[in-house]
C-alpha positions in Angstrom: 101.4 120.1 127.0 98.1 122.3 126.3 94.9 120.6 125.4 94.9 122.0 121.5 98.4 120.9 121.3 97.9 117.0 122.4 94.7 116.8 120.1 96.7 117.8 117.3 99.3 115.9 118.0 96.7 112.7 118.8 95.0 113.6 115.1 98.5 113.5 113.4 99.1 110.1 115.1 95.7 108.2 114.0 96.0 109.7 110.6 99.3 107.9 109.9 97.9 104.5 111.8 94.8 105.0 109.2 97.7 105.5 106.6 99.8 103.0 107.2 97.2 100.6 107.9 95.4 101.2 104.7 95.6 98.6 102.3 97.3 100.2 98.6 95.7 99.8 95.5 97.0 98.4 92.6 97.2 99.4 88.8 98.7 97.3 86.5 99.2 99.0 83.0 100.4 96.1 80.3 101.6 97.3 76.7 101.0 94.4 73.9 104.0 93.2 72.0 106.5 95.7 73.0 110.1 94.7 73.1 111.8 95.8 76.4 114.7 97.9 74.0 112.3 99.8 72.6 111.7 102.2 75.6 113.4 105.0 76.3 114.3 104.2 79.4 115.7 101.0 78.3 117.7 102.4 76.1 116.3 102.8 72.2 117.9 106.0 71.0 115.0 107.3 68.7 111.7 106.1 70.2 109.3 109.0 72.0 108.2 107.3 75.0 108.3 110.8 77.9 105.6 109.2 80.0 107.4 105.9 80.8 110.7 107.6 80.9 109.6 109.6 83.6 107.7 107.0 85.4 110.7 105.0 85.5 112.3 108.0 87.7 109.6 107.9 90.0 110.6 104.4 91.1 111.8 101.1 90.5 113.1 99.4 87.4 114.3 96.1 86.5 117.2 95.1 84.4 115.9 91.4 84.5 112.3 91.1 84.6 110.8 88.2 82.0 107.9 87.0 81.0 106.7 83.0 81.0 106.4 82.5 77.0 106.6 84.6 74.3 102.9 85.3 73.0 100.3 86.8 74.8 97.7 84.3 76.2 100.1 82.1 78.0 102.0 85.3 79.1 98.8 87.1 80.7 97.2 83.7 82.0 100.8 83.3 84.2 100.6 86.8 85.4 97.4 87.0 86.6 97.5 82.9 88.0 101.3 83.2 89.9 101.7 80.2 87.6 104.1 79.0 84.7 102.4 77.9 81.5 102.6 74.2 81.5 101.2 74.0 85.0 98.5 75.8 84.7 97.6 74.3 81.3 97.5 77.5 79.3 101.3 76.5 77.4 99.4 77.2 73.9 98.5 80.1 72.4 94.5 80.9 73.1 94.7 77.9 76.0 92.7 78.1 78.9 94.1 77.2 82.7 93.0 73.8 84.3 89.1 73.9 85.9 89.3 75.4 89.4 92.7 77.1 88.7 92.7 80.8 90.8 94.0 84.0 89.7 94.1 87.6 90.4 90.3 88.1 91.1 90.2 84.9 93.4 93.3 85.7 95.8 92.4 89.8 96.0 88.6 89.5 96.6 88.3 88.0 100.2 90.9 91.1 101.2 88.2 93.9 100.5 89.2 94.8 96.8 87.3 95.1 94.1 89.5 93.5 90.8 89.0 94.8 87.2 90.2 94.9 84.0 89.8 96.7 80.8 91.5 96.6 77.1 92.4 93.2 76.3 91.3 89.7 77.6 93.5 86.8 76.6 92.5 85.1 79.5 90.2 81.5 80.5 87.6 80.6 81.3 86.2 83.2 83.2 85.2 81.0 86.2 89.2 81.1 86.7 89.5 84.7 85.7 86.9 86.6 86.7 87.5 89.9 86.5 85.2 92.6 87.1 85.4 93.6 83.2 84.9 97.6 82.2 85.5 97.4 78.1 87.4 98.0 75.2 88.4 95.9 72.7 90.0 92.4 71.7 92.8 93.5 69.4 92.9 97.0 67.3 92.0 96.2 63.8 89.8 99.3 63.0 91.5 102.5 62.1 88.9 104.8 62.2 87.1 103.4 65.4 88.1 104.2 69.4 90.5 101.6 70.6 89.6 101.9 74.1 87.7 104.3 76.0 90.6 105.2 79.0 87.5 107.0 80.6 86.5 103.8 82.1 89.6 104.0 84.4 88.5 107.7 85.2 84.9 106.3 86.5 86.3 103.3 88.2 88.6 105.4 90.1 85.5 107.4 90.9 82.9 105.1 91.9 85.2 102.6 93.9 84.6 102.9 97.1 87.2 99.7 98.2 91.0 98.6 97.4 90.9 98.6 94.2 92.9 96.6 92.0 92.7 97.6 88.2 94.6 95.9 84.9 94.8 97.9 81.8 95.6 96.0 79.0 96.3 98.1 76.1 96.1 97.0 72.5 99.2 98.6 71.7 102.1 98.1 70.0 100.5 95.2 68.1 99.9 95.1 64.5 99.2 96.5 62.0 101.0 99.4 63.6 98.4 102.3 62.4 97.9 104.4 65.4 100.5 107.1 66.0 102.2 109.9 64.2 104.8 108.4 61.9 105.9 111.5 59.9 107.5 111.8 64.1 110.1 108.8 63.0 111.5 109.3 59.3 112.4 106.1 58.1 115.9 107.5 56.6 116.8 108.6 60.4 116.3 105.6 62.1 118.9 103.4 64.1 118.4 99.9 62.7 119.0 97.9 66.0 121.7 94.9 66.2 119.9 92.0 65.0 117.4 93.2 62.3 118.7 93.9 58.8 118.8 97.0 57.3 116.5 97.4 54.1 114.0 100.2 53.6 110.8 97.5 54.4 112.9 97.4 57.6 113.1 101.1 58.1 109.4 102.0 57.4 108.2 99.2 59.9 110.1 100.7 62.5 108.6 103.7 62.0 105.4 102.4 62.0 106.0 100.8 65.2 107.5 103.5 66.9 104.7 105.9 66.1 102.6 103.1 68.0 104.7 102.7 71.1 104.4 106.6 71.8 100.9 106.0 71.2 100.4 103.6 74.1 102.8 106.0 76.0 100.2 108.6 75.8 97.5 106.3 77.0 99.8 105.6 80.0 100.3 109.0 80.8 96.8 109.4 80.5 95.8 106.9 83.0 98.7 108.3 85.4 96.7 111.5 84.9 93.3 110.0 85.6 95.2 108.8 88.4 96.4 111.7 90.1 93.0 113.3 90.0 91.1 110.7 91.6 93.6 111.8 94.8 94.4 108.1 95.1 98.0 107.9 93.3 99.2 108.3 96.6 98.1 104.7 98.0 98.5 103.0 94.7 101.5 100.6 93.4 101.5 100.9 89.3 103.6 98.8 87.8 104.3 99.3 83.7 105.0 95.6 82.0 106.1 95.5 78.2 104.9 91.8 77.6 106.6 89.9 75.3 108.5 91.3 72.5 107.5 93.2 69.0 106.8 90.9 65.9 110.0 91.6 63.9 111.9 88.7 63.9 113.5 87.2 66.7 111.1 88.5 69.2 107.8 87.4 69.7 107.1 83.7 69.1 110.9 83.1 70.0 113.0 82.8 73.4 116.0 85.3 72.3 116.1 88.2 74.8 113.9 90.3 72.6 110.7 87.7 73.2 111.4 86.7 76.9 113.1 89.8 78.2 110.7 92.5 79.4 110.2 95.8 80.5 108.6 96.6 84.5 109.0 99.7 86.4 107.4 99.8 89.9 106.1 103.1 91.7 104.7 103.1 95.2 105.0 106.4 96.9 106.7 106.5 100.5 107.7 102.9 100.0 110.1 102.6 96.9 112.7 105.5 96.5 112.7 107.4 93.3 115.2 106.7 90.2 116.3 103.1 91.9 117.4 99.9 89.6 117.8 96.6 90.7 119.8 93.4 88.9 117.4 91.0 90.6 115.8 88.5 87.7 112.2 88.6 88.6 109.3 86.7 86.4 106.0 88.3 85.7 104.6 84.7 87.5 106.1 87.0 91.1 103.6 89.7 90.7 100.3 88.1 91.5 102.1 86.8 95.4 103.3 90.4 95.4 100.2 92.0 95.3 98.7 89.3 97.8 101.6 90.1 100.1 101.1 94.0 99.7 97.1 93.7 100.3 97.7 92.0 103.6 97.6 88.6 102.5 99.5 85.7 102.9 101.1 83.1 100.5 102.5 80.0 102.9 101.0 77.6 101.5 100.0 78.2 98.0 100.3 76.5 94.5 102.4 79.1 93.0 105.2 79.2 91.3 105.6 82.8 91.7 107.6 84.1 95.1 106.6 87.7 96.2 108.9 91.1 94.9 108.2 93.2 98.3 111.7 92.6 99.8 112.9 93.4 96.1 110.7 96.5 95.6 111.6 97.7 99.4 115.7 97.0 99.0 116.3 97.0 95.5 119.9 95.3 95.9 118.5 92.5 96.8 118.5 88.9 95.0 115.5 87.4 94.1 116.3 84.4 91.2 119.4 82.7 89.7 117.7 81.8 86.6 114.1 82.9 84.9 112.7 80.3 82.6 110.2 80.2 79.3 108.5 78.2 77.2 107.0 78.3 73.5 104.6 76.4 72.1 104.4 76.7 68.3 102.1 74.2 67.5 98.3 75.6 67.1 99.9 79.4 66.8 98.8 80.5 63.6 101.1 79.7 60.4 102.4 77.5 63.0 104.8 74.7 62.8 103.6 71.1 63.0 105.3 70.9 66.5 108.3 73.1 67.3 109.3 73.2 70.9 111.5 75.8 72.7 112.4 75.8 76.5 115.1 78.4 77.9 117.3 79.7 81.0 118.6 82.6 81.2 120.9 84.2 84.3 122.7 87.5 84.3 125.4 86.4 81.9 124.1 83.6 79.6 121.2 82.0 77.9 120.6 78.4 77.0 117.9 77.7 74.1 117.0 73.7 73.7 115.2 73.6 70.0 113.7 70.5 70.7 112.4 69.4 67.4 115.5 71.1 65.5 114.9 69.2 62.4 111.8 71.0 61.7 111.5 74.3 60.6 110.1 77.3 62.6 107.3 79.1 61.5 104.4 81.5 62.3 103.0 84.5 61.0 105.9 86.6 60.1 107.4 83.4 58.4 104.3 83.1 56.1 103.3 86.5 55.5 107.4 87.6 55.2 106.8 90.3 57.6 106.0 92.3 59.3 105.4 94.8 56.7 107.3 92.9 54.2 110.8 92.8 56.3 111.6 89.7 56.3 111.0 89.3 52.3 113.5 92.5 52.1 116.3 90.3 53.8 115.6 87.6 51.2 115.6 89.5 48.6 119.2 91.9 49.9 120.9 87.9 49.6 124.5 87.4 51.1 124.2 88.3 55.1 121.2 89.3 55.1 119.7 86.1 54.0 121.4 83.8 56.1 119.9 85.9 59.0 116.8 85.8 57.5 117.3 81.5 57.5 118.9 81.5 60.9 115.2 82.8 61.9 113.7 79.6 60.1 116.3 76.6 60.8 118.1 76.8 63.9 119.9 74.2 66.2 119.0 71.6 68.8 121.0 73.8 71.6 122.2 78.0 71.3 123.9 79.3 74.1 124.9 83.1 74.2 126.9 85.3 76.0 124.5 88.6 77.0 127.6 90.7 78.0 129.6 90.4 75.3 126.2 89.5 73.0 123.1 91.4 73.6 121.6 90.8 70.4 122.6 86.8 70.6 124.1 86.9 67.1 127.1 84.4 67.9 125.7 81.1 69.0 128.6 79.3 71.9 127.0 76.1 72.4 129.5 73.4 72.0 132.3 75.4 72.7 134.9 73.6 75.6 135.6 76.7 77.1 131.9 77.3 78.0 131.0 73.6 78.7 131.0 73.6 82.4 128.2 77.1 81.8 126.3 75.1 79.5 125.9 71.5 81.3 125.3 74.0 84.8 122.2 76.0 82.7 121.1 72.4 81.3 120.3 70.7 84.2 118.9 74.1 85.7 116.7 73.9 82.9 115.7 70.0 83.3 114.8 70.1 86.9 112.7 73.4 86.0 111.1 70.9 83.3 110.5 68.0 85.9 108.7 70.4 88.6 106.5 72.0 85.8 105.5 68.4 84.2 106.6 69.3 81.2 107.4 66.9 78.8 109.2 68.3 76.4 107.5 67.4 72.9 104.6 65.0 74.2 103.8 68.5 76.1 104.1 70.3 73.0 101.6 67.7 70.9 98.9 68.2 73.7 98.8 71.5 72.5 95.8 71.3 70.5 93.8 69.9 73.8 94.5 72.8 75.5 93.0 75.2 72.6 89.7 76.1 71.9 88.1 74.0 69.2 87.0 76.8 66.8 89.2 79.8 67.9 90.3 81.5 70.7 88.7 81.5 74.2 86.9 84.9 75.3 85.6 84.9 78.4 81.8 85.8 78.2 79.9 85.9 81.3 79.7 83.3 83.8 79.9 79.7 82.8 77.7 76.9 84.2 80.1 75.1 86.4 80.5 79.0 88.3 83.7 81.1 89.1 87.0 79.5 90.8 86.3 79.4 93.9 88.0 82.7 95.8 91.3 82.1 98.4 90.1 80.9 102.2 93.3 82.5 104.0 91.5 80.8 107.1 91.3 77.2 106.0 95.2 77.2 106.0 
């Protein structure tokens, strides 16, 4: 072998050691009330969403990824923490996590990187959460004013110098549903989907809504874009997460497939093959030991709940879960009922709902204000079916069990039948040793609500608080 030819070769070989020892980045993009149907990708015939859609074929994406609640705080706090609601403390809606609680900032930090987030916080305190924050806004309430600034991601890919780990948390599609282009979605042409009435309130939220999900898919695409010209897309997993589901009825706020069931598609160049799909149930509590795991970290050990996706993400046929579990709290939401528990399990074929105070009635926002947009007025008003699904939203039994396969939408409650007995008393007791290992106690959980909440509002995180940050992971006092 000459001389020039063994250098080369040499400098081939160190480059891929540097390579393959360098630790990846991470960018997290999470939309904000999306239901997972309402993706292309996931199958919503009418909805413009070419950015996702061709994410998705860049990588991974899950059939059975779900979230720990159904509203945002508790949903965030369990992402970024690896733990579920009730154990953290953050089971209400604009909670805060127990003192000295860890999360995304505190496990990533002593590897090298450098954690961020911009767009929405829905997150405390900030001694558990303490992200290096870049900006934007708490909620999109003002039309004629910038949202969030996605140039922030363009400078923080520029100036990092470190593993980087980034969460953009867009405002989007939340109400009111005013951003987008909705002369793009003509009410008249829409596909009303299983489980929503058809009335024209209906049909002119929808397009409301839809003009705001290919809004956020443009700010996704965006920040792919920033992406790829910072040179780093290359070393970074992105993930795309819908959150909980939209607020029509029988998503957000509920535990029916369209509030627990989400949307996440994985990309991580030279590590998971293009245009693959797994069946393995994964919770969004798995992401924070996966990103541990990828950095070079370890999890033995830890108080999570969450077990790392790697194996999943690597060979997509892989099991991960037999059952994903969630919560909702309705007491201290707004509009809220008095105290209106619902726990869940779902597998690949059923789902079990416990109403546990069944003789009350539900209620929230879209119960008081008969919306969104009016819709749910329109399916009091249309009478005969339409009411009684309208009711079935309000006043709904201690115990619903569905069949996914043959039910998507979970219009035809089996609880109670023989035939499905042994399926029901087998996700039951699934769902009471869940109970027992989270502490949760059902309704006395549910009236502790209120002492998880903030006094006079919601919790922002606002600097540094006087009892300091959570203190960071010591992977060497193991």
């Amino acid at each position: 072998m000459n001389t020039r030819l063994y250098i080369t070769i040499s400098a081939l070989v160190l480059m891929a050691t540097n390579t393959l020892a360098k630790q990846p980045n991470f960018l997290i993009f999470v939309a904000d009330d999306l239901t997972f149907r309402d993706i292309g990708v996931y199958g919503n015939p009418d909805v413009k969403t070419p950015n996702i859609d061709s994410f998705a074929e860049q990588g991974l994406k899950f059939d059975y990824a779900f979230s720990s609640s159904a509203m945002c705080a508790p949903t965030r706090m369990s992402l970024y923490s690896g733990l579920q609601p009730v154990r953290s403390g953050a089971h209400p809606n604009h909670g805060k996590v127990y003192a000295g609680t860890r999360s995304l900032p505190n496990y990533l930090r002593p590897l090298g990187y450098r954690v961020a987030l911009m767009g929405k916080r829905h997150e405390a305190p900030h001694a558990s959460f303490s992200f290096d924050y870049l900006g934007g806004r708490h909620g999109d309430t003002k039309k004629n004013q910038q949202d969030l600034d996605l140039t922030l991601a363009q400078t923080f890919f520029a100036e990092t110098q470190q593993p980087w780990a980034l969460v953009v948390a867009s405002n989007q599609p939340h109400t009111p549903w005013f951003r987008g282009d909705k002369s793009a979605y003509p009410p008249e042409t829409l596909t009303v989907p299983d489980g929503l009435v058809d009335t024209l309130q209906t049909r002119r939220a929808l397009s409301a809504y839809y003009a705001e999900i290919t809004y956020m898919d443009q700010q996704f695409g965006t920040i792919l874009r920033m992406l790829a010209q910072s040179g780093a897309a290359d070393n970074t997993l992105v993930m795309f997460l819908s959150e909980q589901g939209s607020n029509f009825p029988f998503a957000k706020w509920t535990l029916y497939d369209n509030g627990h069931r989400a949307a996440a598609l994985f990309r991580w160049p030279g590590k998971i093959k293009p245009a693959q799909r797994t069946l393995a149930i994964m919770q969004y509590v798995d992401v924070l030991p996966t990103l541990i795991e990828a950095a070079g970290g370890h999890t033995t050990g830890m108080p999570l709940d969450g077990k790392s996706l790697l194996n999943v993400l690597l060979k997509p046929q892989r099991r991960h879960r037999d059952y994903a579990f969630a919560i909702q709290t309705t007491r201290g939401i707004y509009s809220g009922s008095a105290s209106f528990p619902i726990r869940t399990v779902r597998d690949e074929n059923y789902r079990l709902i416990w109403n546990l105070n069944y003789q009350q009635a539900f209620s929230n926002t879209v119960v008081k204000r008969k919306g969104p947009l009016r819709t749910l007025q329109s399916w009091y008003d249309k009478g005969g079916s339409a009411l009684n699904r309208a009711n079935a939203y309000l006043y709904r039994p201690e115990f619903e069990l569905y069949d996914l396969n043959n039910d998507p939408f979970e219009l035809n409650n089996l609880a109670g039948k023989k035939s499905l007995h042994s399926e029901q008393s087998r996700l039951y007791q699934a769902l009471q040793s869940w109970m027992l290992q989270q502490g949760d106690q059902g309704i006395v959980t549910e009236m502790m609500a209120l002492d998880r909440q903030a006094p006079n509002g919601r919790y922002y995180p606002k600097g540094i608080p006087e009892d300091g940050l959570a203190i960071d992971w010591d992977y060497q006092g193991l």
